[in-house]
N, C-alpha and C positions, 0 to 999 in steps of 0.2 A: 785484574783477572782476565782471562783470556774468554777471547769475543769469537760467536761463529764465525765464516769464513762463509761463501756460498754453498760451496758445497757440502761442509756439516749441515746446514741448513737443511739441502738438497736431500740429503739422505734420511733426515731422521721425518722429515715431509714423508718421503715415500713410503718410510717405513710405518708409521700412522696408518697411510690407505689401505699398505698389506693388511696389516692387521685388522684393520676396523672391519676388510672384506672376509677375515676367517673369523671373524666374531660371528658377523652374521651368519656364517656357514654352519657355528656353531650351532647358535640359537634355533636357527630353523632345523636342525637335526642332521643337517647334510656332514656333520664330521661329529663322530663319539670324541668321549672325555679322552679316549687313549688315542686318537689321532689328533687330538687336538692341543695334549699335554706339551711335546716340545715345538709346537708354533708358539702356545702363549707363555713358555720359559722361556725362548728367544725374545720375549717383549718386559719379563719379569715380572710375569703375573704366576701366583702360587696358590694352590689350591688349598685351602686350610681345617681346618675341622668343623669349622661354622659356614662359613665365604671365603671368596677369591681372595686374595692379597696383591695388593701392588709395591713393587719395590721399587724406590726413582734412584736412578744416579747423581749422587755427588763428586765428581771427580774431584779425588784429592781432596775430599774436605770441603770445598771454597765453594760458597755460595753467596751472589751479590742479594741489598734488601728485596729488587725488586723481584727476585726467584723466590725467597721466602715468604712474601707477600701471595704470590701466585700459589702456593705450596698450601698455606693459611687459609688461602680460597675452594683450594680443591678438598681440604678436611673438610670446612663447613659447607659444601656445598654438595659433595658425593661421601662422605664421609659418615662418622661420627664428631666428629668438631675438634678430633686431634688427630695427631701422627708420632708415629712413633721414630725415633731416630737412634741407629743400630751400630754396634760395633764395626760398621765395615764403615763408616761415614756416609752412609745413605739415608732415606727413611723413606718407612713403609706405611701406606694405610689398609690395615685388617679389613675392612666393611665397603669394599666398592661393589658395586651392582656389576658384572662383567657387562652387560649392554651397553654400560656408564663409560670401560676404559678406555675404550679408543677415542671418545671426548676430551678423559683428561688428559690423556698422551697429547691430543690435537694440543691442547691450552698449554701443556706443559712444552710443546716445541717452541709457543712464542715467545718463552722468554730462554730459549735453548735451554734445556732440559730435556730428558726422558730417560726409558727404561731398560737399554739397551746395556749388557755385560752384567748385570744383576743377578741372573743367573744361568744354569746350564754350563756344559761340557768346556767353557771356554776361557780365555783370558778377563778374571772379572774388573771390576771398574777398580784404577790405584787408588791407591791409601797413599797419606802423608804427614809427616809432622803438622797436628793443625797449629802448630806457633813459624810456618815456615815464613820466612820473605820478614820476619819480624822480632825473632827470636835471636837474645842476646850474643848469646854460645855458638850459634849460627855459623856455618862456615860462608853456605851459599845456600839461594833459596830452590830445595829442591824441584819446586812446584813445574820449571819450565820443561826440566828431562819427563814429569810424569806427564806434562800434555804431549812432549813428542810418543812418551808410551801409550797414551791412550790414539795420539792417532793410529801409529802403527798397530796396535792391537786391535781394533774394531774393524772386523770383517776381513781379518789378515787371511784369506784363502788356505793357509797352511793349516792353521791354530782355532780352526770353527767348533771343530768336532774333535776334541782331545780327548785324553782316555778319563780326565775328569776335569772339574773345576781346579781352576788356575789361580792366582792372589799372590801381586806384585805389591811391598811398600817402600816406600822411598824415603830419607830423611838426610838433611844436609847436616846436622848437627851433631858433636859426640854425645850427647846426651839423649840416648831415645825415645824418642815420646808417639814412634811410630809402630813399635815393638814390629820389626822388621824380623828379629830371629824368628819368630812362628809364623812365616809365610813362605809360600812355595820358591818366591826367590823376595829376600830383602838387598838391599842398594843403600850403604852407609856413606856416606862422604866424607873424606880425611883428605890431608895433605902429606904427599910424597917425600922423600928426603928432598927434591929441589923445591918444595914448597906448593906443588902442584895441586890442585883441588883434583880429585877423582875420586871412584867409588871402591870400597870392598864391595864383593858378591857371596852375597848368601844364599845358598840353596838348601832345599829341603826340610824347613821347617814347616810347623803344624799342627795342629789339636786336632780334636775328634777322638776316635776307640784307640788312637796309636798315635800319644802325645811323641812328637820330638823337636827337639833345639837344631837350629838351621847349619849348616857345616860353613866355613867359608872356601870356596875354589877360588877365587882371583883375590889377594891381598891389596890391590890396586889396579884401577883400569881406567884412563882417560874418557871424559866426557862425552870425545866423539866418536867412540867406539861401542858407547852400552849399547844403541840396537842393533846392530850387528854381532855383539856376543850373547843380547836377548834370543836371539835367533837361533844362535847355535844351540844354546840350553833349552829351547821350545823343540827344536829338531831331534835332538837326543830323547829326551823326555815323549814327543809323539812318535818316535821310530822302538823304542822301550816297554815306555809306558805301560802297565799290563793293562789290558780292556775284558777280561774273562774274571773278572772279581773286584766289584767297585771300592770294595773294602780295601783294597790292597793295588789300587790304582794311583791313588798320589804318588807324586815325582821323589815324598819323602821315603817311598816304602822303596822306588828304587837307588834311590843314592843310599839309604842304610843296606840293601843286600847286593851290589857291587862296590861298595865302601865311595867316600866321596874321593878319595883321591883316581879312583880306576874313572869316578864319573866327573873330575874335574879334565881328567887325560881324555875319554871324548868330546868333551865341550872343544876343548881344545885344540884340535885335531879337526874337527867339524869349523871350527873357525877360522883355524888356518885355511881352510878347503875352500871356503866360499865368504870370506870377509872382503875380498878384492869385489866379486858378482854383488854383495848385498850392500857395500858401500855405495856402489852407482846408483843406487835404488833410494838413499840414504837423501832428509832434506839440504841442502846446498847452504851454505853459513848465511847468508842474507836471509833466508826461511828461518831459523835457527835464532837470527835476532830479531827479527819481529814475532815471533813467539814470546822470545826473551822480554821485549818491552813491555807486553801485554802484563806483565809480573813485577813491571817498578812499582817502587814505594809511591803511595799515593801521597804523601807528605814530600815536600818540595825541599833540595837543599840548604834553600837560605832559610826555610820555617826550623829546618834543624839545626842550624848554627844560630838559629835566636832564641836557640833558649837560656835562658839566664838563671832557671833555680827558682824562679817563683814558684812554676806548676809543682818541683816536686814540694815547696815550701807550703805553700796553699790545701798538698794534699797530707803531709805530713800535719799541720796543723787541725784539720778533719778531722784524722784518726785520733789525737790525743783528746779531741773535745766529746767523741762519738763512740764509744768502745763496743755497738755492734758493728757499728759500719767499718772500726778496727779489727776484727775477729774475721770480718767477712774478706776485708783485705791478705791478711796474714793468707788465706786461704785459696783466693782468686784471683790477685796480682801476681803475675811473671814479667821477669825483665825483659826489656824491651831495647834492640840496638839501635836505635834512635832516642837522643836524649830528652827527657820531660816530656816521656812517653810509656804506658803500660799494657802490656797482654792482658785481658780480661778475663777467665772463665765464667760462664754463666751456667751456671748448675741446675742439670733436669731432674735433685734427684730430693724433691722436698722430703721431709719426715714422714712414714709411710705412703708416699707417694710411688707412682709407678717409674722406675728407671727408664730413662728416657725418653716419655711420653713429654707430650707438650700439646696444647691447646690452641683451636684457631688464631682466639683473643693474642696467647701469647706469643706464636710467631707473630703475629701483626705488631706486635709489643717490641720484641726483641728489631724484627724491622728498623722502625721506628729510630728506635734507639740507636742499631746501627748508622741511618743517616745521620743524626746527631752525633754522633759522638764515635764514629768508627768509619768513616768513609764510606760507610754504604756497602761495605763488606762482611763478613758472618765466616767463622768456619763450623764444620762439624767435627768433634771428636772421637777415638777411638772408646771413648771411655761412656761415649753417651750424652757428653754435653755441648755445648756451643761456645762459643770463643770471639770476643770482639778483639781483632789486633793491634788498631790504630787507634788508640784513647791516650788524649792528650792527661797528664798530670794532674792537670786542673781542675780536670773534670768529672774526674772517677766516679766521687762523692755526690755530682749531681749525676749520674748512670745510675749510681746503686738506688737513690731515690725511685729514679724509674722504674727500676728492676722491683725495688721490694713493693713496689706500688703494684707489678703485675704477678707477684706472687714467686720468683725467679730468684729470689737474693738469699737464697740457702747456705750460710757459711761452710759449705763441708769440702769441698775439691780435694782430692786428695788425701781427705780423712774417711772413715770408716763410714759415713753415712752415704760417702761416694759411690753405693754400689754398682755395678755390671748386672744385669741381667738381662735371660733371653725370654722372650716371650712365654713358654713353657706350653703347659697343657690346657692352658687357656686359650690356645689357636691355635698351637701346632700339631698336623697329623704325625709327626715322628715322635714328640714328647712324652716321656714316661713320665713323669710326675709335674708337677706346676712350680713353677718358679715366681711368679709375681707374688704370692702372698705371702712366701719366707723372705722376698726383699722387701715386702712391708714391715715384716714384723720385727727387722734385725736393722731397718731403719728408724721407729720408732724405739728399739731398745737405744741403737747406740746416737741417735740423732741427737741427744743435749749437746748444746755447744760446751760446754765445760770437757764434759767428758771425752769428747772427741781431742781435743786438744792437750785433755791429760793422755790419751792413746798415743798419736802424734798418725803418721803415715800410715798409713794401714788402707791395702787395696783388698775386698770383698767382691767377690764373681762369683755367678750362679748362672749354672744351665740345669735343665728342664731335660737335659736326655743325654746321650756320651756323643752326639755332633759335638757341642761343645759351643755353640752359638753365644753362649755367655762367658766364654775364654775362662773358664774356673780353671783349667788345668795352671793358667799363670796368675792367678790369685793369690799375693800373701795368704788367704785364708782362701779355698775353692770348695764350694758346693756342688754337690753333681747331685738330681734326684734320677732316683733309680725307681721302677717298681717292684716290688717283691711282694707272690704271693697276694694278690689286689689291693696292695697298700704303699703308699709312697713314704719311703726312706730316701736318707738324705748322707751321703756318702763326705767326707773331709778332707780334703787333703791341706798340708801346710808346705811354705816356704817357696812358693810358686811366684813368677817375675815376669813382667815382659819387656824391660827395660833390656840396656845394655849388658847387663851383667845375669840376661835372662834365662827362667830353670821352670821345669816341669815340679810342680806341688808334688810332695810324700803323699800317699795315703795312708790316712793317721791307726783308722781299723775297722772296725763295725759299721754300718751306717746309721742313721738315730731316727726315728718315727718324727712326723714330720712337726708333733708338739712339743719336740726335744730339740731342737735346732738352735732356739733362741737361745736354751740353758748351755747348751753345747760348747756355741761362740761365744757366751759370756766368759763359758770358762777357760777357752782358751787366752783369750783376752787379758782374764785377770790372771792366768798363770804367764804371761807375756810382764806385767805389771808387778809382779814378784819379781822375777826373773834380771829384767833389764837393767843395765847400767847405764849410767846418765849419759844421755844423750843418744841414745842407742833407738835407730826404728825397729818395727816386730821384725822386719825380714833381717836384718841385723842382728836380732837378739836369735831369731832361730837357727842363723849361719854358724853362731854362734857356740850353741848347745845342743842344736840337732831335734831331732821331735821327742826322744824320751820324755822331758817333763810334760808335755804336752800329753803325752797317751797316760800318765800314770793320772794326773789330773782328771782326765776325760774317762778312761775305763777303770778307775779305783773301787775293788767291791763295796 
């Protein structure tokens, strides 16, 4: 994984002092909450309905043991004894003392970390495939274009003050696990007719009050060209952009009202203009590979040509002897391009437990685990969980031990108990209704392993207000609470994706009281379970038949 340089260093050093001098500015009174609101959004600290909030940057998902460990530290030590980890691949601690952050900014720069692109008007921290650099399907590992975009992006003089927040995801594989279509600009990687590796460009996707699917302007675009066509689409986008209505500021609301083909013709135009001037500006190939190297496989060529079939023989024999530690398998092994080797996920999302959340003890755990058995590497997901990439075959079976010893080995990835949620109106000042206790309770419904398994795939997302922080709008099944009238309803939509083949959820009709949710899902589910042909997942069987059954089941007098 890629290492500070001195001058990252340098920067996120200084940026510490700033801040820690307007903290005190604060505290002693010499700057109000409204002068002081976008200095500590430039640091990603958020004002919440209880306490401050701090958001750290994961770029790209990837986090070495020893960041995790410091992370571990700063829950129990400024915290409440967890953190939460978010759909953007970050994570935040609800309960810091603001006197406290410019502390753990300090502690978090030592092991290079911190807060910076998390939020505010600007280009936020990328997103990634977290199976990148490891993933079968893989074409190439996107992770190294997202560090040239994170350097280029941070403090880029142009791009500080944009007409709103920005969100860049990047995935090297045809299979998306980046869900790149609902981002302001996604980066897919294919290969050309001469076999070329380069990216499509997607722009203009998005959730929130005005869900939309991202368009594509370039069908292909060479490697060493993306920042410099970044650039043209940030130019268009801040010379556009409206700034007179925040609602109607994302880059999606102008590529759907000048159509994307008028907005792929200024991208392009704009790059022709100044691709020559921003090329010179551009890092030099020898920069470009030593970025690159920071990103090899941690596993040695000759350890990959020795493998002989025992590891996967050793682990296949595990599962047939163990049919939890089978179940948990089926669930949280992905293949892996290196042989007698497997992608892990590690699921935050126990049986009425809180999505996402995770405990001091259990980063220290997961840590841990990582050095043993993962090269001391960790990703974060979009989905909310964490991901060992380098686990050898052999040794699954002793991980999962680990795991289920630290309460971590939840069979569900990918199954219904996997849910999404946002925070909701348990900390959020935007939230109209609460989202944590209906992902308890439709975790505890659907959490038997059996039944999960009779379900098959099935992705469940829930937000707490129409941001959309909990992605429901691409939820096979999507929750949105709304408030009505001083009571929290709970709004449906189906057949929502965020994958390659990704789509904005129906809204199925009515919304349900918030003690009718569980009976809601249920039914949808078991009209899913009528419905289906063998082999068929829900979003399959809904593409299918469309939501009729679905509403007749759900609203039938």
């Amino acid at each position: 994984m890629y290492r500070y340089d001195e001058f990252d260093a340098q920067v996120v050093r200084e940026r510490v002092a700033q801040f820690r001098g307007q903290v005190a500015r604060r505290l002693a009174g010499e700057l109000s909450e409204e002068e002081f609101k976008p200095l500590r959004l430039m640091n990603g600290v958020y004002l919440q309905l209880h306490a401050y909030m701090l958001r750290v940057a994961v770029p790209y998902g990837t986090l070495s043991s020893r960041q995790l460990r410091k992370l571990a530290h700063i829950a129990a030590t400024y915290d409440k004894n967890y953190g939460h980890f978010t759909t953007r691949q970050n994570i935040q601690f609800n309960w810091p003392q603001l006197r406290d952050i410019p502390d753990i900014l300090g502690e978090l720069s030592e092991v290079e970390m911190h807060a910076i692109q998390t939020s505010g008007n600007c280009i936020r921290n990328v997103t990634a495939d977290p199976f990148a650099g490891a993933a079968a399907d893989e074409i190439e590992d996107p992770r190294p274009i997202c560090e040239l975009i994170r350097q280029w992006s941070t403090f880029h003089p142009e791009f500080t003050f944009l007409p709103r927040k920005f969100k860049i995801a990047v995935t090297g594989a045809p299979k998306d696990r980046a869900a790149i279509k609902v981002h302001d600009i996604g980066l897919r990687m294919h290969r050309n007719a001469a076999g070329a590796p380069g990216f499509e460009v997607v722009v203009g996707g998005g959730q929130g009050r005005t869900p939309m699917i991202g368009k594509t302007i370039r069908r292909w675009l060479a490697r060493n060209e993306i920042l410099a066509y970044l650039e043209a689409i940030m130019r268009v986008y801040n010379l556009h952009g409206r700034r007179d209505n925040k609602y109607k500021a994302r880059v999606k609301i102008l590529v759907h009202e000048i159509g994307a083909e008028q907005f792929a013709a200024q991208v392009e135009r704009e790059y022709e203009n100044s691709a020559g001037q921003t090329r010179k500006a551009l890092p030099d190939a020898d920069e470009i590979r030593r970025i690159a190297r920071h990103f090899a496989p941690p596993i040695g060529e000759a350890e990959a040509k020795a493998d002989d079939g025992e590891g996967a023989k050793k682990l296949r024999a595990a599962r047939a002897a163990d049919g939890g530690f089978d179940l948990w398998c089926r669930a949280s092994l992905a293949a892996h391009k290196i042989p007698g080797h497997a992608i892990v996920t590690v699921s935050l999302k126990p049986a009425g437990g809180i999505p996402g959340d995770a405990t001091a003890e259990q980063m220290r755990s997961v840590a841990g685990l990582a050095e043993r058995f993962s090269h001391g590497e960790v990703r974060v997901s979009h989905e909310q969980n964490l991901v060992l990439p380098w686990v050898r075959a052999a040794e699954v079976h002793e991980l999962w031990r680990g795991l289920r010893d630290s309460g971590l080995a939840a069979a569900n990835a990918g199954l219904a108990g996997d849910i999404i949620c946002c925070p909701g109106l348990d900390y959020c000042t935007l939230a109209t209704a609460r989202s944590i206790p209906v992902a308890q309770q439709l975790g505890v419904r659907l959490g038997g392993t059996k039944r999960q398994r009779d379900i098959g795939g099935l992705s469940i997302n829930i937000s707490g207000c129409i941001n959309a922080c909990g992605h429901h709008h691409v939820g096979n099944i999507g929750i949105l609470g709304l408030e009505k009238k001083g009571r929290e309803f709970y709004q449906i939509t189906l057949g929502g994706s965020a994958d390659e083949n990704a789509a904005i959820g129906d809204i199925i009709g009515p919304g349900f009281a918030a003690e009718e949710v569980g009976d809601a899902v249920d039914m949808v589910v078991g009209t899913y379970l009528k419905i289906r042909r063998a082999g068929e997942t829900f979003i399959d069987a809904y593409r299918r038949v469309g939501a009729e059954p679905f509403k007749e089941a759900l609203y039938a007098a």
